[in-house]
TORMARFI-761974 format. One record per residue (C-alpha): residue number from 1; residue in one letter; x negated, y negated, z negated. Coordinates in nm, 4 decimals. Layout:
NUM | a | X | Y | Z
...
***
This chain:
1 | x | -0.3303 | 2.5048 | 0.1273
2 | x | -0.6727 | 2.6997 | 0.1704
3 | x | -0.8647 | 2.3790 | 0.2995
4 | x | -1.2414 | 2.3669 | 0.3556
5 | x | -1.4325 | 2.0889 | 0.1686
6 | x | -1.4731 | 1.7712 | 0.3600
7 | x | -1.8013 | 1.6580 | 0.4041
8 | x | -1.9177 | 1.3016 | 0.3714
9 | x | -2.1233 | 1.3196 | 0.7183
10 | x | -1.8003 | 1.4820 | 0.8904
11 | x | -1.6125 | 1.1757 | 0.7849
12 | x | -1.8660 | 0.9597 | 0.8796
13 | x | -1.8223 | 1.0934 | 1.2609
14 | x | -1.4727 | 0.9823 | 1.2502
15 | x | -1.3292 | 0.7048 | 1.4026
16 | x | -1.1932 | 0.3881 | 1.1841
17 | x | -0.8154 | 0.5197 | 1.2733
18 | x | -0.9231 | 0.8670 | 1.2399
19 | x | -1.0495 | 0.7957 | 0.8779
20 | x | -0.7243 | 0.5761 | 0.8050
21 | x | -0.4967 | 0.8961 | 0.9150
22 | x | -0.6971 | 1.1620 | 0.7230
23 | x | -0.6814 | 0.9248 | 0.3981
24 | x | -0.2863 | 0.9013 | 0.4237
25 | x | -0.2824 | 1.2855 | 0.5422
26 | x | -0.4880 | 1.3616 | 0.1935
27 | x | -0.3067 | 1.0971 | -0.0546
28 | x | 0.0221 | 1.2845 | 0.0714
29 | x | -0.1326 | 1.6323 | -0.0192
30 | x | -0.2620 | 1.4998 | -0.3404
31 | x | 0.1406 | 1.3739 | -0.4207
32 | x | 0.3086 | 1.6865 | -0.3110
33 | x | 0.0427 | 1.8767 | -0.5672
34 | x | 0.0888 | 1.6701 | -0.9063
35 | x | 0.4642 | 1.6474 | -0.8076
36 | x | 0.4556 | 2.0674 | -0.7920
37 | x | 0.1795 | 2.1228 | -1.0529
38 | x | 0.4481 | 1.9134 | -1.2998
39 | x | 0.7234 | 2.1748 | -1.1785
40 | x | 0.5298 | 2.4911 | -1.1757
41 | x | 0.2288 | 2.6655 | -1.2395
42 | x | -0.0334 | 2.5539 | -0.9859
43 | x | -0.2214 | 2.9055 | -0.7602
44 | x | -0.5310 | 2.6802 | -0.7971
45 | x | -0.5621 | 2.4205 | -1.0044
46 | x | -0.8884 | 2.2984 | -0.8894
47 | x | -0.7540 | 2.1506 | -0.5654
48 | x | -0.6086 | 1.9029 | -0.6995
49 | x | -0.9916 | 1.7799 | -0.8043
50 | x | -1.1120 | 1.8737 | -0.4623
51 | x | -0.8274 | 1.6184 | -0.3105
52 | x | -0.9176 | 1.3661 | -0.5499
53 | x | -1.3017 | 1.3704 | -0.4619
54 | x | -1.1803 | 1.3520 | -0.0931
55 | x | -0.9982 | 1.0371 | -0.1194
56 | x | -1.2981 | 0.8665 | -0.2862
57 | x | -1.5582 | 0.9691 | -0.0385
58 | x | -1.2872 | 0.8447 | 0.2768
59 | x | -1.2538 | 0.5353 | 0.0409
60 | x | -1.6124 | 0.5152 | 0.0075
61 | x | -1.7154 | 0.5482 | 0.3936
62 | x | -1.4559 | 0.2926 | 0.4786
63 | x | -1.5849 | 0.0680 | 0.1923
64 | x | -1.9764 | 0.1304 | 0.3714
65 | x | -1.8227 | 0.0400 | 0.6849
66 | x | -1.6483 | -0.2679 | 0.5787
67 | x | -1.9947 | -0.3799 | 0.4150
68 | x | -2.1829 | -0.2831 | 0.7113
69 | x | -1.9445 | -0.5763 | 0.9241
70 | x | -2.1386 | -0.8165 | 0.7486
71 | x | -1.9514 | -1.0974 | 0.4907
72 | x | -1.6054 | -1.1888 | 0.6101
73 | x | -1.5994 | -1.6031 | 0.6751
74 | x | -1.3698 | -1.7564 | 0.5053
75 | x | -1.1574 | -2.0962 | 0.6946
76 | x | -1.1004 | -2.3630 | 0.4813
***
């Protein structure tokens, strides 16, 4: 579970479905470490920091991207 740190303009090269997968892909990672670090002693406890600062900057880009669309119209 040696994984290289993410970067923000890596993410940004990714497609919109591309993003969606790697944010599911890390939110599963993220679930199967609390549910072991609550069973057993973690190897390295920082990951678990490193997966939760990679959710927030996929969250982020897609958040950018979202805003970039320009405002949603609402129908009456």
């Amino acid at each position: 579970m040696a994984k290289v740190k993410v970067k923000a303009k890596d993410l940004r090269e990714l497609s919109d479905e591309q993003l969606q997968f790697s944010l599911k892909e890390t939110q599963e990672s993220l679930f199967k470490l609390r549910f072991q670090s609550s069973s057993e002693k973690l190897d390295s406890p920082s990951n678990l920091r490193r997966l939760r600062r990679e959710i927030a900057r996929i969250k982020t880009i897609e958040h950018e991207r979202l805003l970039s669309r320009g405002p949603l119209e609402v129908q009456p």
